[in-house]
C-alpha positions in Angstrom: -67.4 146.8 80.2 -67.1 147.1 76.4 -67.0 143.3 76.4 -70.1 143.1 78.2 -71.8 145.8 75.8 -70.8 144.2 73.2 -72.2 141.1 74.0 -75.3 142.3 74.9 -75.7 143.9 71.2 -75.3 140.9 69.9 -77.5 138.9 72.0 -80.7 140.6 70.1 -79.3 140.3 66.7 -78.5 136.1 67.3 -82.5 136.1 68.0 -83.4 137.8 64.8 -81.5 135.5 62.6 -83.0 132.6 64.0 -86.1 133.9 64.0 -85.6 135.4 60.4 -84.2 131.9 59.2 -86.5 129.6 61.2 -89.2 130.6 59.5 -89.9 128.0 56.8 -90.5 128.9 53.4 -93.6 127.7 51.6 -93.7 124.5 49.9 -93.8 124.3 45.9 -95.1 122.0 43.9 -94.7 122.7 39.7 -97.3 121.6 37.4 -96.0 121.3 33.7 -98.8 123.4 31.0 -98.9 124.1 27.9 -98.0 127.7 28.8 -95.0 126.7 30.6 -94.1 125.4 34.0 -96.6 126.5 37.0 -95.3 126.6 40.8 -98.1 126.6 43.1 -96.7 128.0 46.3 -98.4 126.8 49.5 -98.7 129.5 52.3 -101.4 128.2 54.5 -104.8 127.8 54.8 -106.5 128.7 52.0 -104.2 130.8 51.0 -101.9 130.3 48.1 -99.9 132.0 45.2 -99.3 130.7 41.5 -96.6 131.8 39.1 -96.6 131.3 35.9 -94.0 132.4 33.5 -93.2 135.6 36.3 -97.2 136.0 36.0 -97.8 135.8 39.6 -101.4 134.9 41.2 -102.1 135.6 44.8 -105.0 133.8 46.2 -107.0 134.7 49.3 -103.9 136.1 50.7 -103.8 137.1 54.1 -100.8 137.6 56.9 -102.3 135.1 59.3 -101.7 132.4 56.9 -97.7 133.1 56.9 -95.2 135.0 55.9 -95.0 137.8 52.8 -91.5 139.0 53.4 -90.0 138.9 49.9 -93.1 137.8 48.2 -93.8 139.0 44.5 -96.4 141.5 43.9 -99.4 140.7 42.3 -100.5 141.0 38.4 -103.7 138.8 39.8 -105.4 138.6 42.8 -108.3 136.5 43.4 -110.7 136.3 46.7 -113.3 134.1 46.8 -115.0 135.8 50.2 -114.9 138.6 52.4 -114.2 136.7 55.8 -110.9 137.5 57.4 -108.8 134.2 56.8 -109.5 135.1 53.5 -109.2 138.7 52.6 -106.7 141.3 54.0 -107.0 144.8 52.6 -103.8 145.9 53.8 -101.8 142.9 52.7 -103.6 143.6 49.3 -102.5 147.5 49.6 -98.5 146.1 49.9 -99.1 143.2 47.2 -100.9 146.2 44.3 -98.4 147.0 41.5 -99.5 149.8 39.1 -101.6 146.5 36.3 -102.7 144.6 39.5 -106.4 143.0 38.7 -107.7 141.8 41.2 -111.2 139.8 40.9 -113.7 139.0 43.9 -117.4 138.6 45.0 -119.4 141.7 45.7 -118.6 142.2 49.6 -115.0 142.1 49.0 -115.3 145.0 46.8 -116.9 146.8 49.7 -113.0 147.1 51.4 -110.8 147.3 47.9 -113.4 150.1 46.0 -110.7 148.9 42.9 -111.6 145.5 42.4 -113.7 143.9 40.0 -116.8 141.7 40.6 -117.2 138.5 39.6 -120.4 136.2 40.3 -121.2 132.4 39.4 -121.4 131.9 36.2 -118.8 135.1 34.7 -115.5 134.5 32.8 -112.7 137.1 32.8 -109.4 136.8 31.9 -106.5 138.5 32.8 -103.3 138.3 30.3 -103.0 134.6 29.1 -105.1 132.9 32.2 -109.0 133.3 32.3 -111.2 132.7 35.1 -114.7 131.5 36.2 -116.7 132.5 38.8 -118.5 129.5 40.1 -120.4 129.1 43.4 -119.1 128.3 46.9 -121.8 128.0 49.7 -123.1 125.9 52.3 -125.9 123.2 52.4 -125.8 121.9 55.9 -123.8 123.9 58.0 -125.5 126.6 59.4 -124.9 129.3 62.4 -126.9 129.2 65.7 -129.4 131.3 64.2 -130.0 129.1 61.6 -128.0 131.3 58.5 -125.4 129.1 56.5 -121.9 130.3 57.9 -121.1 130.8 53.6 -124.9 131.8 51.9 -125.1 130.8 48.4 -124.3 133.6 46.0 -122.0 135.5 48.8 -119.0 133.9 47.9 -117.2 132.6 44.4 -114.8 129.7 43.8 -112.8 130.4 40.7 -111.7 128.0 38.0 -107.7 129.1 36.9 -107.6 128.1 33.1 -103.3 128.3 32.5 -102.9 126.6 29.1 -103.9 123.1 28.9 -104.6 122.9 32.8 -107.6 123.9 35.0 -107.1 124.7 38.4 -110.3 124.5 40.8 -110.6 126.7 43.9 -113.3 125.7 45.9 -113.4 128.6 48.7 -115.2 127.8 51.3 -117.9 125.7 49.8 -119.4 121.9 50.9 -120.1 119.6 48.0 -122.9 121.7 46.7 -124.9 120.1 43.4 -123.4 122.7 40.5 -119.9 120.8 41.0 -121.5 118.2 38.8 -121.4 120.9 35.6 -117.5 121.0 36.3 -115.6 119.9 33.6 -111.7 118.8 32.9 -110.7 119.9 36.1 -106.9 119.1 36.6 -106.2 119.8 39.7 -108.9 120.7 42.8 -108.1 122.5 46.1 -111.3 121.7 48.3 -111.9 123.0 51.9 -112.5 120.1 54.6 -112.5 121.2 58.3 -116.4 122.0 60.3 -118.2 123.3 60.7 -117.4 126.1 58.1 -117.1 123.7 54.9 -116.6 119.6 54.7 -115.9 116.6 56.3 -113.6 114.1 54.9 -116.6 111.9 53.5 -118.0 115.6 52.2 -114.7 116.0 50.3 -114.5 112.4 49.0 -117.8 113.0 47.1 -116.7 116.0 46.0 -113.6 114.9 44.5 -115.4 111.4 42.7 -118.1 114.3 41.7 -115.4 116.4 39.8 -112.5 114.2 38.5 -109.1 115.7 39.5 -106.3 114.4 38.7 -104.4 116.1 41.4 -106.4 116.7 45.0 -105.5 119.4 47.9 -107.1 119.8 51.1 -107.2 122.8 51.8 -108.5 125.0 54.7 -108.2 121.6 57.0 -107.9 123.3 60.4 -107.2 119.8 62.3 -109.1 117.7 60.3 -107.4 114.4 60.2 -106.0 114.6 56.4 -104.7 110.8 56.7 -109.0 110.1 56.4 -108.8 111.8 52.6 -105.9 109.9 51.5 -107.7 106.7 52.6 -111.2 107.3 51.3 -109.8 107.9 47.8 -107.0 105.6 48.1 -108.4 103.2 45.2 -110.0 106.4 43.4 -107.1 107.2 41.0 -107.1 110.6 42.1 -103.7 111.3 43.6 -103.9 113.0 46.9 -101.4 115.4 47.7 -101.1 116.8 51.3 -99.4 120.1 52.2 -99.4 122.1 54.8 -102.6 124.3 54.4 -103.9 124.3 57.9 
């Protein structure tokens, strides 16, 4: 009978660990600035986090994109729109340390009364990184009603300035006109899944429009990603694939 008990106590504690280490980290990819060595951590979807120096930027984060056990807390957040892949007020609650910025459009504000708002067109910066506002909406892809699922001026993408390097978040944008005024971008994460943002073909304009060195799709749903890689494939903008579903 102890035997038995005993068994059976460690029956639930076997499916903990594996589900505790199943669970597979984020990749990390580190991008060498004149500030020091960035890792951009990949959690999924459009979420993301950056850390720079122990300067750690959380972006769009949200618990349906994966796992925050053992995460950092924030000294920068950034949300580029108040839909729920996107923003998470409670996550953003748990991730606030006593200096946390955090920057957003106006209707994210509405649900974190401490945030600051930022529109197309401001600059801020917070420590030794600065951001831009710049604008994220759709063109073409509209509701049933006939309202674009993203309205221009509702949402922000954000330009990350960390040294030498710019980092272009797109939100949830399609490959609207005022990405021509973008300049030295670096490296460009840019949404591709319908009918909420771009097709592949949207991207690829978008990306020959801009310049990046370094491409991500982002916020791909299940969006064929092996149709990006080819489209630029003589482009000389390196393609990089993670898992950002």
């Amino acid at each position: 009978m102890i035997v038995m008990k005993r068994f059976l106590l460690i029956i639930p504690a076997m499916f903990l660990a594996i589900t505790l280490f199943s669970q597979e980290k984020p990749a990390v990819d580190r991008v060498v600035t004149s500030a020091g060595t960035a890792e951009i951590h990949f959690i999924g979807h459009g979420t993301l986090m950056i850390n720079i120096n122990g300067f750690v930027i959380h972006i769009d984060p949200v618990k349906s994109s994966g796992s925050y056990t053992g995460a950092p807390k924030a000294d920068l957040i950034l949300v580029t729109h108040e839909h729920g892949d996107h923003l998470d007020a409670q996550l953003i609650s748990e991730l606030r340390k006593e200096n946390t910025v955090m920057l957003c459009n106006a209707k994210s504000a509405t649900s974190v009364p401490w945030a600051r708002i930022m529109k197309p067109g401001d600059s801020q910066k917070v420590g030794d990184v600065t951001i831009e506002a710049v604008y994220a909406y759709n063109i073409k892809n509209v509701r049933q009603d006939g309202q674009p699922y993203h309205p221009r001026g509702d949402g922000n993408g954000y330009i990350v300035t960390i040294g030498d390097k710019r980092i272009y978040i797109a939100g949830d944008t399609e490959n609207i006109p005022e990405m021509k005024a973008l300049k030295n971008i670096d490296i460009a994460f840019l949404p591709m899944n319908l009918p909420y943002t771009m097709t592949p073909e949207m991207v690829a304009e978008a990306a020959r429009t801009i310049k990046p060195k370094i491409l991500y799709p982002y916020h791909f749903g299940n969006t064929n990603t092996g149709e990006i890689v080819a489209l630029l494939k003589e482009s000389g903008i390196e393609v990089r694939i993670r898992n950002l579903k």
